[in-house]
N, C-alpha and C positions, 0 to 999 in steps of 0.2 A: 504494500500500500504506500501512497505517497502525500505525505501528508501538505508539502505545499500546494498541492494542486487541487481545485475545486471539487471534482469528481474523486471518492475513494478506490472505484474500482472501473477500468477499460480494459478492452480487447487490446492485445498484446497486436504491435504493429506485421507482426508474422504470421497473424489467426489468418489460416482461407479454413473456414468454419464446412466447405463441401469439397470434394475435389472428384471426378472420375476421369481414371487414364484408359481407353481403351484401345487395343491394337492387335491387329489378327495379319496372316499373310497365307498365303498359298503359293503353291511348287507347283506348273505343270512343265514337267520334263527340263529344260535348262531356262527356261524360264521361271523368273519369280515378280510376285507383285504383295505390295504391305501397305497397309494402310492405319494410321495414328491419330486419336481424338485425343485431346485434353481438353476437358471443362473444370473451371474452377470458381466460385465466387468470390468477388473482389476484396483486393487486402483493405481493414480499416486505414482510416484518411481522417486527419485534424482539420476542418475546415477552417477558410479563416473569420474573423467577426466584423463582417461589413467593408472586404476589403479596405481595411485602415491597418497605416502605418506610423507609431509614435517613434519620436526619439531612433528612427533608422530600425526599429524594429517591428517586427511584425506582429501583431493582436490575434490571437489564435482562438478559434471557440472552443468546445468540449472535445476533450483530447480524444482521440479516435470516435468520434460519434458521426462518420458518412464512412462511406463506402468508393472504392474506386467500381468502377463497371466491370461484369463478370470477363474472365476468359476465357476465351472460343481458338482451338485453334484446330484443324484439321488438315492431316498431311499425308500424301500417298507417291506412292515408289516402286517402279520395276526395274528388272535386272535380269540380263540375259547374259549365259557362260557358254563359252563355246572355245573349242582347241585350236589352237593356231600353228599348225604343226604336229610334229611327235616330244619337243619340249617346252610347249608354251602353250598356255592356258591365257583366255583372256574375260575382264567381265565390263560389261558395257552396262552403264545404270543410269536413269532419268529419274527426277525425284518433284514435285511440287508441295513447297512446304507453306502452310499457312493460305490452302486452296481457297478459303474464302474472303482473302483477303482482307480481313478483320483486323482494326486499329485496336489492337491489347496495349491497354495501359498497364505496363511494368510499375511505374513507380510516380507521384507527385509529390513537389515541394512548392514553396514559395518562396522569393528574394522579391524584398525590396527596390522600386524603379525609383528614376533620378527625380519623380513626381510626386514620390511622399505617397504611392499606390503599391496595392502587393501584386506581386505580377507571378497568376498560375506556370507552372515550367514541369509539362506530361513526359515521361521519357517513355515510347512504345519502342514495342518490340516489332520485326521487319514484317511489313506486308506481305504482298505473294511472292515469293520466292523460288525461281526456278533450276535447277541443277544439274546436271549431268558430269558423269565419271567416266573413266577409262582406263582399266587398268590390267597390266600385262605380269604374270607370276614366269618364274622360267623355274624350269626342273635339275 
């Protein structure tokens, strides 16, 4: 508990209170294809109190009492193996990460602008994401 601060007790800045990871793939013959869901509900967030800034600092409301917006992210990948040779093995992969190209908020803060205003600052994580691999084993 903390006793200078108004509120006794808040959600810990690290609480995602739901999460589900789900991820399955399938083999047909040298070919492979996988597919990856993570849903998460958003990490607690201090909002601030009427974006005001005293004294170069920031005026915060009840500590962790909002929410950032859930995370969505969904990602699928195939891969094909095939011999290139009697010593060489090769795997060719395309990958799209974050297919629905959904803006996941990672992380917010607030810094103070040169106007005496607190100025929101969202760090997300990458939109759609596209990939491709190429890679050569030798025996």
């Amino acid at each position: 508990m903390f006793k200078e601060l108004p509120e006794k007790r808040f959600p810990s800045h690290f609480d995602i209170t739901h999460a589900i990871t789900l991820g399955t793939a399938y083999t047909m013959d040298k070919l492979l294809f996988a597919a990856g869901l993570n849903w998460r509900t958003g990490k607690p967030l201090t909002p601030i109190s009427g974006n005001e800034v005293f004294d170069g600092k920031i005026a915060y409301g009840n500590a962790n009492s909002d929410r950032q917006r859930d995370y969505l992210r969904l990602d699928l990948s195939a891969k094909y193996l095939f011999d290139w040779g009697k010593t060489i093995k090769a795997r060719f992969g395309v990958a799209i990460w974050n297919l629905l190209d959904r803006d996941n908020t990672i992380n917010t803060f607030y810094r103070p602008d040169p106007f005496g205003k607190a100025r929101e600052v969202q760090q997300s994580s990458l939109g759609l994401t596209p990939n491709a691999s190429f890679r050569l084993s030798f025996k």
